[in-house]
LUMDRENKOL-210672 format. One line per 5 residues: number of its first residue (from 1); their letters; for each residue z, x, y of N, C-alpha, C. Coordinates in Angstrom, 2 decimals. Each point is the difference from the previous one (the first is absolute). Example, Ala and Ser with C-alpha at 12.3 -4.5 7.8 and 13.67 -1.06 7.14 Angstrom:
! residues 2
1) AS) 7.80,13.19,-5.69,0.00,-0.89,1.19,0.00,0.90,1.20 ~ -0.72,-0.35,1.05,0.06,0.82,1.19,0.73,-0.77,1.09;
//
This chain:
! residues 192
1) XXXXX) 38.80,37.46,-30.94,0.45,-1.29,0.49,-0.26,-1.01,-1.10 ~ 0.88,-0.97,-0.23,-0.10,-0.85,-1.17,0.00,-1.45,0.63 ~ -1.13,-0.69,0.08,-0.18,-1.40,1.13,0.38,-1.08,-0.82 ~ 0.83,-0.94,0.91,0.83,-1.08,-1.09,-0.89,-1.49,0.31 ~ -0.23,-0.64,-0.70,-0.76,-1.42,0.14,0.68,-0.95,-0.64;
6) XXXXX) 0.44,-0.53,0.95,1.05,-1.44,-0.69,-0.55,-0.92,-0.70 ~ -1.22,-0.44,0.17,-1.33,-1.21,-0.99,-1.13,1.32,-0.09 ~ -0.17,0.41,-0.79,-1.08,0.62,-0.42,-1.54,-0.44,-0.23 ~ 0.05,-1.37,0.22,-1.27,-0.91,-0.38,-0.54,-0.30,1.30 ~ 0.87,0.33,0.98,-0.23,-0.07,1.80,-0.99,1.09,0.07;
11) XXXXX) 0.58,1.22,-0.05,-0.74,1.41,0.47,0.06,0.73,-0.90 ~ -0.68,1.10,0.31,0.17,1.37,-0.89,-0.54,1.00,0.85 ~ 0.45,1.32,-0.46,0.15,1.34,0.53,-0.98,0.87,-0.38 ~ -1.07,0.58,0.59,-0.41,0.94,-0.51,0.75,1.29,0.26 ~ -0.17,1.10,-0.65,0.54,1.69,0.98,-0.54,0.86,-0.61;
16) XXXXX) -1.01,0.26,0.69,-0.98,1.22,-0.65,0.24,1.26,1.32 ~ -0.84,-0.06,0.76,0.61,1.56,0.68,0.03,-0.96,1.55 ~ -0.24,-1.38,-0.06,0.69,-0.73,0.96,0.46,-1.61,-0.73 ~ 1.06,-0.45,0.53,0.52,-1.02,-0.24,-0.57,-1.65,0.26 ~ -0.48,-0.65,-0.50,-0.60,-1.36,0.46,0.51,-0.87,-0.73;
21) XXXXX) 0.46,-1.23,0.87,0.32,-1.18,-0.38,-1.21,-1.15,-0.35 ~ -0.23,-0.88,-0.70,-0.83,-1.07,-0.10,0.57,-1.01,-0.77 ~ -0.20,-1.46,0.75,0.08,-0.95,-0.62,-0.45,-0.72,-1.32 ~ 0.73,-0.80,-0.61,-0.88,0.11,-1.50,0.47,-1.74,-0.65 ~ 0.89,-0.40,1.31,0.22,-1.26,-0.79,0.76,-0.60,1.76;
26) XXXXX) -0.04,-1.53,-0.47,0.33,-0.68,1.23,1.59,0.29,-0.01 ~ 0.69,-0.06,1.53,1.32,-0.11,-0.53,0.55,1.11,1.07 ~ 1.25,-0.07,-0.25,1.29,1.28,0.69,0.25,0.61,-0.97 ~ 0.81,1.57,0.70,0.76,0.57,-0.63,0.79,1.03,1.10 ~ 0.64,0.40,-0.84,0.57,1.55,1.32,-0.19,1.14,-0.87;
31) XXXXX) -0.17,1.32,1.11,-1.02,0.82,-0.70,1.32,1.41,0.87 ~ 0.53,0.61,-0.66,0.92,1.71,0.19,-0.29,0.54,-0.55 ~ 0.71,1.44,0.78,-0.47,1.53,-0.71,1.16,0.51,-0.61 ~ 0.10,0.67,-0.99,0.86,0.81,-0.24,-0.27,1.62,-0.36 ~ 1.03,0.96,0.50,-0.06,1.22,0.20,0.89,0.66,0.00;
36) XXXXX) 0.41,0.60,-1.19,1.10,1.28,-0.31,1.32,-0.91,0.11 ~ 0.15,-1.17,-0.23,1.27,-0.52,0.03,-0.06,-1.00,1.11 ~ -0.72,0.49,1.21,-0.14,-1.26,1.29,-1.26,-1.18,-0.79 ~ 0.94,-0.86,1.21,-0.84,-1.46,-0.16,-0.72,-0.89,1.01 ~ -0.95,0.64,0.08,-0.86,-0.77,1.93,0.72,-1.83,0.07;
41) XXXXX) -0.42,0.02,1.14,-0.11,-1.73,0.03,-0.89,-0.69,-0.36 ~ 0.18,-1.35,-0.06,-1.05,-0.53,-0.55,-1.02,-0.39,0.96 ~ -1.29,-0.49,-0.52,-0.86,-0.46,1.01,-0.66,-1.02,-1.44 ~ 0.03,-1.49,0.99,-0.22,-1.48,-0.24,-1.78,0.21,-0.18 ~ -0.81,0.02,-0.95,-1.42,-0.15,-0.12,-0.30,-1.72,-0.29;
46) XXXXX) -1.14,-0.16,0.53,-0.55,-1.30,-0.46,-1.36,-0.22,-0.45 ~ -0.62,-0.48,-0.75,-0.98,0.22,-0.69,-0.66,-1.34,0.25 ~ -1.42,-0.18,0.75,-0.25,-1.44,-0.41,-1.31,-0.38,-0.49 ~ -1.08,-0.84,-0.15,-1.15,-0.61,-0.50,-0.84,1.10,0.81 ~ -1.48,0.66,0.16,-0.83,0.48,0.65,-0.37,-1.36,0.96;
51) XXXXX) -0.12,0.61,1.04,-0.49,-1.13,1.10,-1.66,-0.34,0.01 ~ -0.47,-1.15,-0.30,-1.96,0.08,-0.07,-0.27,0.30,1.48 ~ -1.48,0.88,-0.49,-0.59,0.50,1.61,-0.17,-1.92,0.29 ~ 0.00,-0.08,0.99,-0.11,-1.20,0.64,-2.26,0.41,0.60 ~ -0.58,-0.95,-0.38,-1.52,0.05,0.39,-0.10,-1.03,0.32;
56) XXXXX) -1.24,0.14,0.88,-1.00,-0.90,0.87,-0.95,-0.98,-1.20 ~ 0.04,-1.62,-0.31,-0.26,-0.32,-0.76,-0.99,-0.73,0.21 ~ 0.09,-0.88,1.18,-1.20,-0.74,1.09,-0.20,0.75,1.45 ~ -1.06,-0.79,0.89,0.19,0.03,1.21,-0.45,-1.54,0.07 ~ 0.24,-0.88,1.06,-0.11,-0.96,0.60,-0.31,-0.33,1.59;
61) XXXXX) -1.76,0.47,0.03,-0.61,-0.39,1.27,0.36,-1.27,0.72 ~ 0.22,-0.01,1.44,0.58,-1.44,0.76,-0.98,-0.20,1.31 ~ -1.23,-0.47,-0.38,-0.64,-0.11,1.56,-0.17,-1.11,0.33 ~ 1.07,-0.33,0.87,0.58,-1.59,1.24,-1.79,-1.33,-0.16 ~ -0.61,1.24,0.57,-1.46,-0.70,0.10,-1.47,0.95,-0.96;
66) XXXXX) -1.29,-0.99,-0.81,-0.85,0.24,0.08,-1.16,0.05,0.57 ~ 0.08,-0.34,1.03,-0.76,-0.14,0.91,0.20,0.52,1.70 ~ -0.67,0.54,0.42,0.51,0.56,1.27,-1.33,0.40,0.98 ~ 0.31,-0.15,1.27,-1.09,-0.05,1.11,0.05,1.71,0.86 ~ -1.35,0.36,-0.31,0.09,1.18,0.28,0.72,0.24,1.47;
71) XXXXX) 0.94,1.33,-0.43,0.97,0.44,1.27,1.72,-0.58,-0.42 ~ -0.28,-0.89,-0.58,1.45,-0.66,-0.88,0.73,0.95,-0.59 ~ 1.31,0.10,0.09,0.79,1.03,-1.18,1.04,-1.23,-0.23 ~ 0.14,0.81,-1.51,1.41,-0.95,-0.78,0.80,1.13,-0.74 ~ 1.05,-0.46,-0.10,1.34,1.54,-1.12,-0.93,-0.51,-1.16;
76) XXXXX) 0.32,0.88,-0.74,-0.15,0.24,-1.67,1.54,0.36,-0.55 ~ 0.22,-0.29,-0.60,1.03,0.18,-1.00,-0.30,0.60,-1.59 ~ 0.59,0.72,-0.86,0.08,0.31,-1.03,1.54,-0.07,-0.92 ~ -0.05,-0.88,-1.13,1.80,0.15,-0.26,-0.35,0.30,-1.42 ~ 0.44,0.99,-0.47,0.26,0.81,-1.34,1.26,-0.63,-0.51;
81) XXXXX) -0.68,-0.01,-1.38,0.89,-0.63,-1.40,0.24,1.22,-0.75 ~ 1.82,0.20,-0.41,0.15,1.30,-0.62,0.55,-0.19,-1.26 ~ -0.14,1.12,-0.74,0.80,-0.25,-1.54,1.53,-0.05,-0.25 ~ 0.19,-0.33,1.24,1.85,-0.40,0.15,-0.29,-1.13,0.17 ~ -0.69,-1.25,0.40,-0.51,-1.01,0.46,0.41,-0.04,1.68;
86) XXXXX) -0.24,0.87,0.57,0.63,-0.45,1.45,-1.29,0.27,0.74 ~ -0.03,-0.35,0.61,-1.95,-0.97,1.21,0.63,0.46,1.59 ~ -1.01,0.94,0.41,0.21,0.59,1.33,-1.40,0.38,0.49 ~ 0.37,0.12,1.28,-1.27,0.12,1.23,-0.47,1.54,0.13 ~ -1.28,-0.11,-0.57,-0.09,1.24,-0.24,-1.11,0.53,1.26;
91) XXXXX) -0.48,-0.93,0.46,-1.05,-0.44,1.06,-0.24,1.56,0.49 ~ 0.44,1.05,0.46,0.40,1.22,0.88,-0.09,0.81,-0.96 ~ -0.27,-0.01,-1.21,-0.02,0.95,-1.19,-1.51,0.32,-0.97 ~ -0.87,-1.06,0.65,-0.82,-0.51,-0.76,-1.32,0.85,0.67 ~ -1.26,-0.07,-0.76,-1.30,0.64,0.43,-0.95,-1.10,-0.15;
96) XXXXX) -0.58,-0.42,0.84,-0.77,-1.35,0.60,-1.16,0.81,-0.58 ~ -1.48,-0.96,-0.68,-0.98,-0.17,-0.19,-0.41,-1.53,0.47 ~ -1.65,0.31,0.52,-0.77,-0.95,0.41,-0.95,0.21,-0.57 ~ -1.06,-0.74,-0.06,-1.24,-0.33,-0.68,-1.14,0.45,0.89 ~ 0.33,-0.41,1.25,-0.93,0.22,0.97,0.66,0.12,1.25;
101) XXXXX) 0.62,0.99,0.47,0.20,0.61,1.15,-0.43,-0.09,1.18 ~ -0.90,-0.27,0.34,-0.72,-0.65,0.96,0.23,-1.42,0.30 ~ 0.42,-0.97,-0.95,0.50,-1.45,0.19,1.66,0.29,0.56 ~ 0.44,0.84,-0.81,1.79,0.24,1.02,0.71,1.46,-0.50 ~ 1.06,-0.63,0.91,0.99,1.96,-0.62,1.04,-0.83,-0.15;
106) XXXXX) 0.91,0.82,-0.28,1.34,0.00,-0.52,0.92,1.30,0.71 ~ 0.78,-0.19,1.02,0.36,1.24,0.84,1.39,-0.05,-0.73 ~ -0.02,1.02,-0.79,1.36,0.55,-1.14,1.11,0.22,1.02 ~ 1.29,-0.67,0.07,1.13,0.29,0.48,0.76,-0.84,-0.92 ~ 1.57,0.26,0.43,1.09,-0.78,-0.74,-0.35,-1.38,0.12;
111) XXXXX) -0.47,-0.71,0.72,-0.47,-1.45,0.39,-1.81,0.01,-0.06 ~ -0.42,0.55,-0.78,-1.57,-0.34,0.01,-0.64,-1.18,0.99 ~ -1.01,0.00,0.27,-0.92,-0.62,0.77,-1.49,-0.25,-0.63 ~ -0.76,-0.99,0.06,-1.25,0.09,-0.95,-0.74,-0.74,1.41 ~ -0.94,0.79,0.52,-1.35,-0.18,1.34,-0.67,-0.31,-0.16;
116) XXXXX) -0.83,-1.54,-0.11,-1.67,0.13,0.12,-0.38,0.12,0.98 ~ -1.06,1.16,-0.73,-0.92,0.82,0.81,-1.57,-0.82,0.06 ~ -0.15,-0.69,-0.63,-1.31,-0.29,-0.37,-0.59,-1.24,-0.67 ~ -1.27,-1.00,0.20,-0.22,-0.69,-0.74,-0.23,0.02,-1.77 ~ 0.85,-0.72,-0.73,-0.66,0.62,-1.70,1.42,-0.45,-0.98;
121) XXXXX) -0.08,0.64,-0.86,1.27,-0.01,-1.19,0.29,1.07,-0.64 ~ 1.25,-0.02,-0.16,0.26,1.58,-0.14,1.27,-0.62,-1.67 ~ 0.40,1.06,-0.98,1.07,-0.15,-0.83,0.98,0.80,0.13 ~ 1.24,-0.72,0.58,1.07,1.37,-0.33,0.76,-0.06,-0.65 ~ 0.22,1.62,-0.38,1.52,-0.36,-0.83,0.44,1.53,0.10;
126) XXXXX) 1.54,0.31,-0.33,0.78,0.92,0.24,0.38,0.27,-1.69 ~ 0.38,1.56,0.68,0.16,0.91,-1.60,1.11,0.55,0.80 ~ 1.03,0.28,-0.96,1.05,1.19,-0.12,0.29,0.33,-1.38 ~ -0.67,1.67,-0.22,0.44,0.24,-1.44,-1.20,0.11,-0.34 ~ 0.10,-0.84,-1.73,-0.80,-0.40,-0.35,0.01,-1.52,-0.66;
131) XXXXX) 0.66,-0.73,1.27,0.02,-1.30,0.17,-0.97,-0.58,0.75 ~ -0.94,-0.80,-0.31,-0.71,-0.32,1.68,0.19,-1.80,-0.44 ~ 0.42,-0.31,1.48,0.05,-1.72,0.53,-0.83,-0.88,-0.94 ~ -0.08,-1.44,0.06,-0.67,-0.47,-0.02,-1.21,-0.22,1.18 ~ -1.22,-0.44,0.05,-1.12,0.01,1.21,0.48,-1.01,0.66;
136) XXXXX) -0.53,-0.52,1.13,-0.16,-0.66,0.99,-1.19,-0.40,0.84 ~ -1.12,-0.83,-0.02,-1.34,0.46,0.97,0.30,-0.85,0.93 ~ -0.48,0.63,1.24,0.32,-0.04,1.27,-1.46,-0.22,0.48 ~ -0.09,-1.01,1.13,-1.61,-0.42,0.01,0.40,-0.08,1.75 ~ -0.68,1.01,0.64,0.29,0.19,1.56,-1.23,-0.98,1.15;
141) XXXXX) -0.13,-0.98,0.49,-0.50,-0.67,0.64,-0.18,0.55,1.09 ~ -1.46,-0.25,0.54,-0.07,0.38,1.44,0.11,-0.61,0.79 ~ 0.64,-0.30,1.36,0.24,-1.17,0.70,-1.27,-0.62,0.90 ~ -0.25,-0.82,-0.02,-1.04,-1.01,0.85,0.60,0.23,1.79 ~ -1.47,0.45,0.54,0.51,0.56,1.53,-0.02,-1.49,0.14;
146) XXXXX) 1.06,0.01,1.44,0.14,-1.68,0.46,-0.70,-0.66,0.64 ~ -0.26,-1.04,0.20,-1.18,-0.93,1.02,0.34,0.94,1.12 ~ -1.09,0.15,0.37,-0.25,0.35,1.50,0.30,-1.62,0.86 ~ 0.52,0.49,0.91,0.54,-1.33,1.10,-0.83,0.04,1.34 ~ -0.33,-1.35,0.21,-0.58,-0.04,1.18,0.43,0.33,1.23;
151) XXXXX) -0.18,0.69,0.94,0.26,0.76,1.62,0.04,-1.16,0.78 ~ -1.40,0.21,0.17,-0.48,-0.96,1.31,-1.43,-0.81,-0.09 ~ -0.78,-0.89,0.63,-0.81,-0.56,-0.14,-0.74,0.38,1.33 ~ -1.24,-0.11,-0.15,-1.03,0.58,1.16,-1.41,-1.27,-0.20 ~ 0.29,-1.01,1.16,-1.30,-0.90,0.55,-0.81,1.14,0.43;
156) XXXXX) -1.40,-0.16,-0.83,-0.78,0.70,0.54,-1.47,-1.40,0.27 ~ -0.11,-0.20,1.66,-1.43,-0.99,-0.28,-0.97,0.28,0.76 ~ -1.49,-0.06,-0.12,-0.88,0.71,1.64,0.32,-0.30,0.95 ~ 0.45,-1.44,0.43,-0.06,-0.44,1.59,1.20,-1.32,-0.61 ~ 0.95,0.19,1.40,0.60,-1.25,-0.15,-0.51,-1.01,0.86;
161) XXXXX) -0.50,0.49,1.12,-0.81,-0.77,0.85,-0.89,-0.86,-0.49 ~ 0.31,-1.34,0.00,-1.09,-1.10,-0.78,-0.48,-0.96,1.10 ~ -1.17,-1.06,-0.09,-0.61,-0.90,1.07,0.10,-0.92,-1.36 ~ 0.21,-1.16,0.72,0.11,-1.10,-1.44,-1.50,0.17,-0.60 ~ 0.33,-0.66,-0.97,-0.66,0.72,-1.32,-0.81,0.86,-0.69;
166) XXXXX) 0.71,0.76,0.92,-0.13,1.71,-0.45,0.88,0.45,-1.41 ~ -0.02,0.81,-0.81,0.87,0.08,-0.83,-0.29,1.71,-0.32 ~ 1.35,0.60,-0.35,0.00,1.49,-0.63,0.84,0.04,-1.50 ~ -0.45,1.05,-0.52,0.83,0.22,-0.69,1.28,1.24,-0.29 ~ 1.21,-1.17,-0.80,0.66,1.09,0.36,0.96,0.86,-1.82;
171) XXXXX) 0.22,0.96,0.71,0.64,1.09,-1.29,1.27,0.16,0.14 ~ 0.81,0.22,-0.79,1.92,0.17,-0.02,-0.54,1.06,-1.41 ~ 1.05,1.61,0.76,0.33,0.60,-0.53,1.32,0.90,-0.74 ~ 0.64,-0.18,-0.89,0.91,0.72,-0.29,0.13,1.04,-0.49 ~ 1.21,0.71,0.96,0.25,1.17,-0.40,1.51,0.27,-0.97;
176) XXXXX) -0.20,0.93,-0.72,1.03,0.41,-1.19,0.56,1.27,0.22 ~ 1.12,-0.03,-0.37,0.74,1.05,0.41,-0.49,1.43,-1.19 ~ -0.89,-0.66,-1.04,-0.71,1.19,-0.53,-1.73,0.70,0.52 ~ 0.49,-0.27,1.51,-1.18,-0.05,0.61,-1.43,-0.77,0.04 ~ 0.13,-1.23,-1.08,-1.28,-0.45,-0.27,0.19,-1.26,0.83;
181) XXXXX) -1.80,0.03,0.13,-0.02,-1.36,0.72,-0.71,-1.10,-0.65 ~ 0.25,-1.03,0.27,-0.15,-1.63,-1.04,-0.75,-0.98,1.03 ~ -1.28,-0.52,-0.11,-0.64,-0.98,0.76,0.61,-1.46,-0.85 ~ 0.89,-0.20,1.27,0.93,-1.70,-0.71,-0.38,-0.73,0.83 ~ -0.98,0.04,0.29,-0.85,-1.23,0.85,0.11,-1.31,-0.75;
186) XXXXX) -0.37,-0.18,-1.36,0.12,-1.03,-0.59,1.83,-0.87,-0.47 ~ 0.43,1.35,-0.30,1.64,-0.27,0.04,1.06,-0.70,0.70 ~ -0.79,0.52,1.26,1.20,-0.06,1.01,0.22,-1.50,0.82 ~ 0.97,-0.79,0.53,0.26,-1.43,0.63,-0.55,0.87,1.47 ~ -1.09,-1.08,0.67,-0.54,-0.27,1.10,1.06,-0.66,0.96;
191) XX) 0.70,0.67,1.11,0.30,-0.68,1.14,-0.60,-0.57,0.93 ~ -0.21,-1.30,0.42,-0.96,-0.32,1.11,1.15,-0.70,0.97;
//
């Protein structure tokens, strides 16, 4: 078989005990066979630039809040910068590190979630590859239990029974709905 190349600077032919084509220059050409007098058809080749692997060049940590009250969750986000320049959400791709595990998690799904668990400060940041984020510290607050609220009030006095100028004394007690009780004797407005 005798292989015909219309631009020769396009492709070239190897034929050793199998036949291979390879590119060798940018460009077209048309590429037939010939054999004992026949003439194949042609077939249109195109040759172009090698395409660059496209890589992971940044990551870009996004946490809404630094600060958060234990039991709080917020998304996390991650958006990767590539060597094509194009910036996408890689958030669902990524491997979460914390500092201290015990202050929060990070529950890995396509939409991440970041939990405090705990009073303290924790640093995170995400790796894919051998890219890892920039940090973030995250400082988890514990919440202040709320005033206990007053119930009810309880006159407590020995005798109400008085003869003029007799006198007793008397006590006002409050009760809290965290079970405690408060002597507001001094506090409290006297009805007479």
């Amino acid at each position: 078989v005798e292989w015909l190349v219309r631009e020769p600077a396009v492709v070239e032919i190897a034929a050793d005990t199998s036949v291979s084509l390879r590119g060798i220059g940018v460009g077209a050409t048309l590429l037939s066979a010939s054999f004992g007098g026949l003439l194949s058809n042609e077939v249109r080749v195109e040759v172009s630039e090698p395409l660059e692997e496209v890589v992971l060049r940044e990551l870009f940590l996004n946490l809404p809040k630094v600060s958060l009250l234990v039991g709080e969750s917020v998304e996390v986000t991650v958006r990767g910068q590539f060597s094509d320049g194009e910036e996408r959400d890689v958030s669902g791709e990524v491997s979460w590190s914390l500092s201290d595990p015990e202050v929060a998690e990070i529950l890995s799904a396509e939409t991440p979630h970041l939990t405090a668990l705990a009073g303290g400060v924790t640093t995170v940041f995400a790796i894919l590859g051998e890219v890892r984020s920039n940090e973030v510290q995250l400082e988890v607050l514990v919440p202040l239990p709320p005033e206990p609220s007053l119930e009810f009030l309880t006159l407590e006095a020995q005798s109400l029974a008085l003869v003029v100028g007799e006198s007793t004394e008397l006590h006002v007690s409050g009760h809290y709905d965290d079970g405690s009780n408060v002597d507001l004797t001094t506090q409290v407005e006297w009805l007479v």
